[in-house]
FITORPA-377641 format. One record per atom (N, C-alpha, C): residue in one letter; x, y, z. Coordinates in steps of 0.05 Angstrom, whole numbers, plus 5000, padded with zeros to 4 digits. Example, Ala and Ser with C-alpha at 12.3 -4.5 7.8 and 13.67 -1.06 7.14 Angstrom:
BEGIN
a526448865156
a524649105156
a526449345156
s525749555142
s527349795143
s525850015157
***
This chain:
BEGIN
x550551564911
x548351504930
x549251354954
x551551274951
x553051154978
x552851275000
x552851535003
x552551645027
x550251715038
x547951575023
x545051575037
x544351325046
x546551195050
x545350925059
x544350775036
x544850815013
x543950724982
x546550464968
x547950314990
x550350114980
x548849844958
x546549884965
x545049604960
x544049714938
x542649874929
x540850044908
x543450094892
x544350184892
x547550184871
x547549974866
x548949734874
x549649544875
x547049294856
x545649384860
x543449194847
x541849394814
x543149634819
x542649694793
x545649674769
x547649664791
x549349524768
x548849244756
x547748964779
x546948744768
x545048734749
x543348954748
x541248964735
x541649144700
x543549194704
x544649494689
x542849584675
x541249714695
x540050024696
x542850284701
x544150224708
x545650494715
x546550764689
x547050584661
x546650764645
x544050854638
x541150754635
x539450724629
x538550994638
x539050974674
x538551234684
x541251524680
x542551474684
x544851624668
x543651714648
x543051594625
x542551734593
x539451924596
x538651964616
x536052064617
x536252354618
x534552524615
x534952814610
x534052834645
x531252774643
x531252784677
x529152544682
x529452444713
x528652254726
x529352294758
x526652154773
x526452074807
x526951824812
x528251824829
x528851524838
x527751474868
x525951394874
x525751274905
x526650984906
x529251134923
x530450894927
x530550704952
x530750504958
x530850474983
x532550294995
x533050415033
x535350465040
x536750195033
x539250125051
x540649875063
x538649715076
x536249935095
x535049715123
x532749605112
x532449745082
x529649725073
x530249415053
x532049455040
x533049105034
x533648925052
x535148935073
x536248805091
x533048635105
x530848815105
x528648705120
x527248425100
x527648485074
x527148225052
x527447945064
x525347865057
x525447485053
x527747435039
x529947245057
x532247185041
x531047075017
x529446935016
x527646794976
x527247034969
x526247264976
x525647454953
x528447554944
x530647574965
x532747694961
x533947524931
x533647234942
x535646994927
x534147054897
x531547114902
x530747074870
x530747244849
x530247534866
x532147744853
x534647714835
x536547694854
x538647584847
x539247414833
x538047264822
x538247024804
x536647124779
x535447254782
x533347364761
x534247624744
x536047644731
x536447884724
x533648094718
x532247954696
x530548114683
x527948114707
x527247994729
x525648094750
x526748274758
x529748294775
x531148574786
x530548844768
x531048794742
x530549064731
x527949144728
x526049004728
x522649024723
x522949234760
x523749034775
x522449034811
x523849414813
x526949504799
x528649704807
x527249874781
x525749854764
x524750094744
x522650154750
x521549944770
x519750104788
x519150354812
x521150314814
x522450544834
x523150754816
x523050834795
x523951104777
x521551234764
x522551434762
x519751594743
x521051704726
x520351754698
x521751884678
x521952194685
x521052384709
x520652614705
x521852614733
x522852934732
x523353024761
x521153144778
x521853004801
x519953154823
x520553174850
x521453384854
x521753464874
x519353404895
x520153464932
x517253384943
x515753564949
x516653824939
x513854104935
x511954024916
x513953824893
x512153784870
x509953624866
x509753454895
x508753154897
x505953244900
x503353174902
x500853134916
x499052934926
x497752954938
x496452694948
x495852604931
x495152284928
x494452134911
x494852194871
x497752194872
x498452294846
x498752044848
x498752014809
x499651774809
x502051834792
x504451744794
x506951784776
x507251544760
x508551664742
x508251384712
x511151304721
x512650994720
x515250914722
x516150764704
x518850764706
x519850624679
x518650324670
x517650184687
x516150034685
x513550024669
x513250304666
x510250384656
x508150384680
x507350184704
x506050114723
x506450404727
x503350504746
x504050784758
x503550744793
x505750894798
x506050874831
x504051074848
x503151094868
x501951184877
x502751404909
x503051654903
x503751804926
x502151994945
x502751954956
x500552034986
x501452185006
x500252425019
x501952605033
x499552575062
x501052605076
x499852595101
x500052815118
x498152985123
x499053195145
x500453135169
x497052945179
x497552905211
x500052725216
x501252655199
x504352475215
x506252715192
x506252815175
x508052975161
x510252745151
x508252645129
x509952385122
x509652345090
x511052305079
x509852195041
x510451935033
x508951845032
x509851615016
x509251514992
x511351324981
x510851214963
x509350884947
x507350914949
x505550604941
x506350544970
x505550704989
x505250585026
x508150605033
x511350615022
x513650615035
x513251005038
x515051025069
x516051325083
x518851375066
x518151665057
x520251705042
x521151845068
x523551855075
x525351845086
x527252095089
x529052155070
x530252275061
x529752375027
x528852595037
x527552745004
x528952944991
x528852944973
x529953254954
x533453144951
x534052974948
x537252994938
x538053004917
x538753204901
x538753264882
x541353184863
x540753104840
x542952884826
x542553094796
x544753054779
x545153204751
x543053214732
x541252934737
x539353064721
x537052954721
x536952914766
x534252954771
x534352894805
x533052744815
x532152694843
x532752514856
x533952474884
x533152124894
x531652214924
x530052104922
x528352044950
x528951764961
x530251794988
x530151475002
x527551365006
x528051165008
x523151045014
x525750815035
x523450755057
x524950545077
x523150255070
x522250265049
x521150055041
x522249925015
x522149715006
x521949654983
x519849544968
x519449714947
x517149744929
x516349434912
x514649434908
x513449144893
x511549284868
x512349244851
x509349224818
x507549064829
x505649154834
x503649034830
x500949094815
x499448804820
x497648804794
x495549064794
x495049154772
x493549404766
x490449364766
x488849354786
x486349184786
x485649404799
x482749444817
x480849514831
x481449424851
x480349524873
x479749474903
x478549194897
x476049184885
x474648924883
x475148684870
x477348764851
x479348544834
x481548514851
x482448624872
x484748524882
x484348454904
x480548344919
x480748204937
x479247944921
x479348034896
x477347664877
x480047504877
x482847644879
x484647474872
x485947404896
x485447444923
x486247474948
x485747114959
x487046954965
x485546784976
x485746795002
x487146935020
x486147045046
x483647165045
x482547265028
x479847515022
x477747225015
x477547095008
x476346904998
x472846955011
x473046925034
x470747035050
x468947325041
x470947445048
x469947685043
x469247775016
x470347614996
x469147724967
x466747624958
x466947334975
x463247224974
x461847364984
x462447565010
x460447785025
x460148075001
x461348034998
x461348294968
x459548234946
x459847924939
x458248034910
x455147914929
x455547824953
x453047754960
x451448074963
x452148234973
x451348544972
x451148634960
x452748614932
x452848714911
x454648994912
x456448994926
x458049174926
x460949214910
x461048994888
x463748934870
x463149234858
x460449394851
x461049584828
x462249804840
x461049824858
x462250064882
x464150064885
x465849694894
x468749764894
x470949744867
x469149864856
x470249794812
x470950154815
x469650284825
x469150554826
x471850764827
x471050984825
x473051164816
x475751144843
x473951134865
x474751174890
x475951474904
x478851564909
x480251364918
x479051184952
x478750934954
x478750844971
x480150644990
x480350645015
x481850415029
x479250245043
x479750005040
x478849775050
x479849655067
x479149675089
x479049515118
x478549265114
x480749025108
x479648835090
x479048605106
x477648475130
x477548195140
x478547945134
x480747875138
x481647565118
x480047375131
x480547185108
x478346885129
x478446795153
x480646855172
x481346845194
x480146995205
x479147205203
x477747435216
x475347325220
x474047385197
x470247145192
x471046945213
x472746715215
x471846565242
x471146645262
x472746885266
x471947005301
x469646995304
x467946975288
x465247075299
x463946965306
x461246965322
x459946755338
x459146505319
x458346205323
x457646095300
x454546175290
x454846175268
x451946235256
x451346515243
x453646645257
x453646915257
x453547025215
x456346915202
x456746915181
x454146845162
x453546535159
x451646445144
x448546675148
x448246785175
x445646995176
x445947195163
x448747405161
x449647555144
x448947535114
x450047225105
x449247285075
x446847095072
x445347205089
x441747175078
x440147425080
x442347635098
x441247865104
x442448075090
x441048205063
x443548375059
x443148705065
x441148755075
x440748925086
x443349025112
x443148785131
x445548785147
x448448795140
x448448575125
x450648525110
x451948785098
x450548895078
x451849155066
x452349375091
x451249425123
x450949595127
x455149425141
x454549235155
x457849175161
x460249225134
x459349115115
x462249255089
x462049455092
x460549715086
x460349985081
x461850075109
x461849865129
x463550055154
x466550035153
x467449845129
x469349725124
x471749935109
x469550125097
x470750295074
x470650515080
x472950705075
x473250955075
x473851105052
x473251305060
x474251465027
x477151595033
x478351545008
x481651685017
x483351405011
x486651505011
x488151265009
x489851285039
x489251035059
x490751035086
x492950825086
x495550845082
x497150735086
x498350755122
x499150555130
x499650565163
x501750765167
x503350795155
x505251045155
x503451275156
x501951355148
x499851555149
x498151625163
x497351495188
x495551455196
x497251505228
x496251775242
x497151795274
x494651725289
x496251685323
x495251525338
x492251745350
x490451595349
x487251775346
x485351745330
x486951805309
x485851975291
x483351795278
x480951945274
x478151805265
x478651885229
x477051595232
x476051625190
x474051545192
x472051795171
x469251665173
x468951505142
x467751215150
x466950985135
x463851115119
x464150885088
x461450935067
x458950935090
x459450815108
x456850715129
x456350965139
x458151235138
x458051455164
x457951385184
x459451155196
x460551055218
x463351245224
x464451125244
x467951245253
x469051075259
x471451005245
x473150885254
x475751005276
x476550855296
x478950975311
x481050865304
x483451005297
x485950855293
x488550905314
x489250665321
x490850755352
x494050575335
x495450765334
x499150745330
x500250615356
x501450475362
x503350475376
x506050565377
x507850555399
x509950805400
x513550575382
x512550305377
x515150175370
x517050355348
x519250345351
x520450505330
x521050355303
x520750475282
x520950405254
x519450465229
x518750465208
x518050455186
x515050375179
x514850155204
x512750005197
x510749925233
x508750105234
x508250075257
x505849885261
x505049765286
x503349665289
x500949805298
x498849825273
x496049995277
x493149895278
x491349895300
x489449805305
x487849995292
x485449905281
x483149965276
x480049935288
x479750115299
x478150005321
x479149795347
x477349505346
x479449245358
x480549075337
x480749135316
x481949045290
x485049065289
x486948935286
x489648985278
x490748935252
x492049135245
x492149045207
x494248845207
x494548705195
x495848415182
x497248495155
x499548375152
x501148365128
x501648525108
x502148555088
x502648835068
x501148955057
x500549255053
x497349345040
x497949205020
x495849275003
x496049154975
x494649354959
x497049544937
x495649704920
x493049704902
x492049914901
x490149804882
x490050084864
x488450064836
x488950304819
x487150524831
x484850454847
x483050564857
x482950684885
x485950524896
x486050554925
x487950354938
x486350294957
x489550044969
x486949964991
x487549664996
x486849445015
x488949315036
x487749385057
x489649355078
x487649165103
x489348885089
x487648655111
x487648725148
x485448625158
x486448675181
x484948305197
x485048355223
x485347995234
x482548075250
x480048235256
x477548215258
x475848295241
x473548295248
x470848425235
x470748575245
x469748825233
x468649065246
x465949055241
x464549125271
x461949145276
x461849415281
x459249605269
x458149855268
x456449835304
x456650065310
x455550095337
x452650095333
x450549965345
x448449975342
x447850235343
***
């Protein structure tokens, strides 16, 4: 795998010794990811890895699937089971002609190994917790706001639901923007109230890798959202939502994925 830019992904599955583990397998996929995709790590996440044997191998058996799959074989929103057991989540995108994995761009696909697959991902992958849309903004304390606006609506069951959905998620920083008084009238009103979350949500899983510059999604509200890309080069672009800009890492969910952003979105009268 050295010659895909894979020095680091070797190298941390010998610390970890996975390397026979995957060796002895009849078949298995590996999305691996690259040199630039470690290199971008919090030196603490890097250091703790590394110090951690049995986190490294939890964080790197996440990245494997016991089965081969090629990327004819992939479909939107499959979910693949990993050595971890946790199941990853894959997503194909027309309009950018992109796949990813739990939100990382696979990269380099189909390389075919003795007795199975490696796909590069320019991300590095994280386990995370296996909750709902609505359980993984109760545990959010950036969301803190916004989960009081939820069960004040009563919208936790909706987002318990089959889905798949993405959430346009407001962190508490967002809720300030708003005029004063603005918030506290909301949750007395929930008539209003529900009609602003519902514009919040779309049906589908949108990871920013996925998402080209234009392109509308229509929200539970049957509103539209616009999503405008910019042209920076890399992996990870900066994408507005409406006047919304998304903020920090999606965050998977079993139902979908939550992807904070730094305003409120208001529905057009």
């Amino acid at each position: 795998m050295n010659n895909l830019g894979l020095r680091t992904t070797v190298q941390l599955l010998g610390v970890a010794d996975l390397i026979p583990t995957l060796q002895a397998r009849d078949s298995c996929t590996v999305f691996a990811p690259s040199d630039d995709a470690f290199n971008k790590l919090p030196a603490g996440i890097k250091q703790q890895l590394l110090s951690n044997q049995l986190l490294l191998r939890e964080a790197l058996a996440f990245h494997a699937s016991p089965q081969t799959y090629m990327s004819t074989d992939l479909k939107n929103n499959q979910l693949l089971e990993t050595l971890l057991i946790d199941m990853m989540r894959i997503n194909i995108y027309p309009s950018t002609n992109t796949i990813t994995a739990d939100g990382s761009p696979v990269s380099k696909p189909d390389n075919k190994a003795s007795n199975g697959v490696v796909h590069v991902v320019d991300q590095v992958l994280y386990p995370f917790p296996t909750g709902t849309v609505d359980a993984e903004i109760n545990h959010n304390d950036n969301l803190s706001v916004l989960n009081e606006a939820v069960d004040k609506a009563g919208l936790g069951s909706a987002l318990d639901g089959d889905g798949p959905f993405t959430l346009f998620a407001p962190t508490n920083d967002a809720f300030k923007k708003l005029p004063n008084g603005t918030l506290p009238s909301l949750l007395k009103n929930v008539t209003a109230l529900t009609e602003i979350l519902t514009y919040h949500v779309v049906s589908g899983v949108y990871y920013k890798a996925g998402l080209s510059d234009g392109e509308e999604l229509t929200t539970l509200q049957k509103g539209k959202l616009v999503c405008h890309v910019n042209a920076k080069p890399g992996p990870d672009p900066q994408v507005t939502v409406n006047n919304a800009k998304t903020v920090g890492l999606p965050i998977p969910a079993v139902n979908g994925v939550v992807q904070m952003i730094d305003t409120v979105l208001i529905p057009p009268k």
